[in-house]
Every structure is written in structure tokens, then in C-alpha cells.
C-alpha positions in Angstrom: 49.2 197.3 313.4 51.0 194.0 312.5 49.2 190.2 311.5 52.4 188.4 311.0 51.3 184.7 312.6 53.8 184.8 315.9 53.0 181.2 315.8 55.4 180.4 313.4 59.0 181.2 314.0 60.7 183.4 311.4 64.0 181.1 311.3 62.2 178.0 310.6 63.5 176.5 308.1 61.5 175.6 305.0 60.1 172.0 305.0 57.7 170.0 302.7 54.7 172.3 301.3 51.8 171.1 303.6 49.0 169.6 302.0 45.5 171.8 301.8 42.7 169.8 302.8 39.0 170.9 301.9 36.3 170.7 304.3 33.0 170.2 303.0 30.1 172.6 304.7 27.5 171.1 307.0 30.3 169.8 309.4 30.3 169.6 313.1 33.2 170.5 315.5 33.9 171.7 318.5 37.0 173.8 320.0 38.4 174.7 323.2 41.2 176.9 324.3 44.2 176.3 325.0 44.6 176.9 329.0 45.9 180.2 330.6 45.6 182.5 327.3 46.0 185.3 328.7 43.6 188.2 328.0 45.9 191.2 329.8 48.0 192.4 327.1 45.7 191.1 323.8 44.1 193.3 321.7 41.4 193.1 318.5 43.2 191.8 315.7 45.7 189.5 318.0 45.9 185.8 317.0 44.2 183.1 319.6 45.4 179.2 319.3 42.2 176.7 320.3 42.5 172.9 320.1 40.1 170.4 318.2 38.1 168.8 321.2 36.8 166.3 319.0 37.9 164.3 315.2 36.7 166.4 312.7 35.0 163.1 310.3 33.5 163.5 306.8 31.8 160.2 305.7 33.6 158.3 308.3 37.2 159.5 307.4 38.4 161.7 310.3 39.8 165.0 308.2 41.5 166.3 311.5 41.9 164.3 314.8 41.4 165.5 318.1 43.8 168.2 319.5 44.6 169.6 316.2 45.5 173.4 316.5 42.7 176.0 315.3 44.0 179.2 314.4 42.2 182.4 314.5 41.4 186.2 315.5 40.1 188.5 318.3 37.0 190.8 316.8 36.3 192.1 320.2 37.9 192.4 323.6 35.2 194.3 325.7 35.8 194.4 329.5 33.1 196.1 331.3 32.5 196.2 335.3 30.2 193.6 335.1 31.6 191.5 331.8 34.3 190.4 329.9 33.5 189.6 326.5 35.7 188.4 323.9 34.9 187.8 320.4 37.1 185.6 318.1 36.9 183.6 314.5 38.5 180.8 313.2 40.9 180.7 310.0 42.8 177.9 310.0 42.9 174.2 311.0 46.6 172.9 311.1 47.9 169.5 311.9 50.6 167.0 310.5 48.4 165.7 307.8 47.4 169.0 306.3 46.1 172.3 306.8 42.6 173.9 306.0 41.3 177.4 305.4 37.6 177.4 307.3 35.0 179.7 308.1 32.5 177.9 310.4 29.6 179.5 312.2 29.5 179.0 316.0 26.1 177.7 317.5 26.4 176.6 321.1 28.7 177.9 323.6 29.3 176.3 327.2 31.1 178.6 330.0 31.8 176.9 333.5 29.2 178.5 335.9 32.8 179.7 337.5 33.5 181.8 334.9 30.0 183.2 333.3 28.8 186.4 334.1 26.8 186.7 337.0 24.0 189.2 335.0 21.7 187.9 332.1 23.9 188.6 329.1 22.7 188.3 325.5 25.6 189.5 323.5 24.8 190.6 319.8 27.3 188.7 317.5 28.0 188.7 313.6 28.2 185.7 311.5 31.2 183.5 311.7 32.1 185.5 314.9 31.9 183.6 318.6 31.1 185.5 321.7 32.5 184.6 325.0 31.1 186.3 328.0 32.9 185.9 331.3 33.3 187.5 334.6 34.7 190.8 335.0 38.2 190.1 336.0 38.5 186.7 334.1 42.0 187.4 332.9 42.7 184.1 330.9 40.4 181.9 328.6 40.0 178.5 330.8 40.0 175.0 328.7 36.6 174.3 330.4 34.8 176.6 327.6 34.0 174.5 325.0 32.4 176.4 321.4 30.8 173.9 319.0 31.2 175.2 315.4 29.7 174.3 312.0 31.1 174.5 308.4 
């Protein structure tokens, strides 16, 4: 099992050391997808790319803006005849200004009624873990599923 980050290119060339930025706890953010990440061939363990869907602000200076890659990694990949579930938590928050090492909890989750499973479906979840049910057959995360997150 490898966790190299197939995000960044071995051959890139070393540039400026990128500036860590701390978040403070008790911040709000929410993330979506990127579109057509593709389910088929990942595994637990595999690295999934989201985008900030809002500025992350602290005090009225935005830390992150919007569309700001989130980087993090599958805890569960389920598919059932009825559900797919994936599980995934975030790491990183990356962007030209900086990076950030995070560990937000996910409170709210909101699935298009096209994708969410047609049974009632409580998934059990750990902390800092979010659980996406879908339909069985739902091959690719949509950007339509929107996770809100807190520091």
C-alpha cells in the first residue's frame, strides 16, 4: 500500500517553501467535490481533491478564498445493492497564499435527491470522518454534494 500524494508531480521542481497558515478551531466551511471523481477504481486509503465552496474568514480576514483545493482520504468505500457509501477526511487546505494542516468535524451533509439513496439510511460515522450515501451505481462524486465542516 502506497500514500505518496499523486497530486504533486515527482519532477516538480522545488520552488519557495509555502507558508503554513493556522486555523483557529470553531470555524465554519464548506466543501464540495471536484466533478466526475470517479469511484470505480478507488480504494480506502486513496486521496480525494474537494474545493472550498466558500472563503474560509477568521475575524474578517479570509484565511483561504473560495475554490481553494482540500486535500484528504477515503476511510470507507462500501457499495452495497442498495447504497454506496463513501467515507473521507480532510488533511490539507492548499492555495497560493499558504497551506494548512486541518482536522474539522463534518455536521451537515446535502446529497441531490438524484443521487441519495432511495432507503432510509443512517450511516454510523467516527469523528472527523464524513459519510456520503448515494445510490447504488453512483460511480462518480457529483459537485452538487455540498459537506459543511467545522474546525
Amino acid at each position: 500500500m502506497k500514500f505518496d500524494n499523486p497530486f504533486t508531480h515527482p519532477s516538480t521542481p522545488a520552488s519557495a517553501p509555502v507558508r503554513e497558515i493556522i486555523i483557529p478551531a470553531g470555524l465554519n466551511f464548506q466543501v464540495r467535490p471536484e466533478e466526475g471523481f470517479d469511484l470505480r477504481d478507488r480504494a480506502v486509503g486513496d486521496p480525494i481533491r474537494l474545493k472550498l465552496d466558500n472563503d474560509l474568514q477568521n475575524n474578517g480576514s479570509v484565511l483561504f478564498a473560495k475554490g481553494a483545493t482540500v486535500l484528504g482520504r477515503i476511510t470507507t468505500l462500501t457499495r452495497t445493492s442498495k447504497v454506496t457509501l463513501l467515507g473521507f477526511r480532510l488533511e490539507t487546505i492548499i492555495s497560493a497564499n499558504g497551506k494548512a494542516s486541518i482536522h474539522p468535524a463534518p455536521w451537515d451533509i446535502r446529497i441531490p435527491k438524484a443521487l441519495a439513496p432511495r432507503t432510509a439510511f443512517k450511516p454510523w460515522r467516527t469523528d472527523y470522518e464524513a459519510l456520503v450515501p448515494m445510490r447504488s451505481g453512483v460511480n462518480s462524486l457529483s459537485s452538487a454534494i455540498l459537506i459543511f465542516w467545522r474546525t
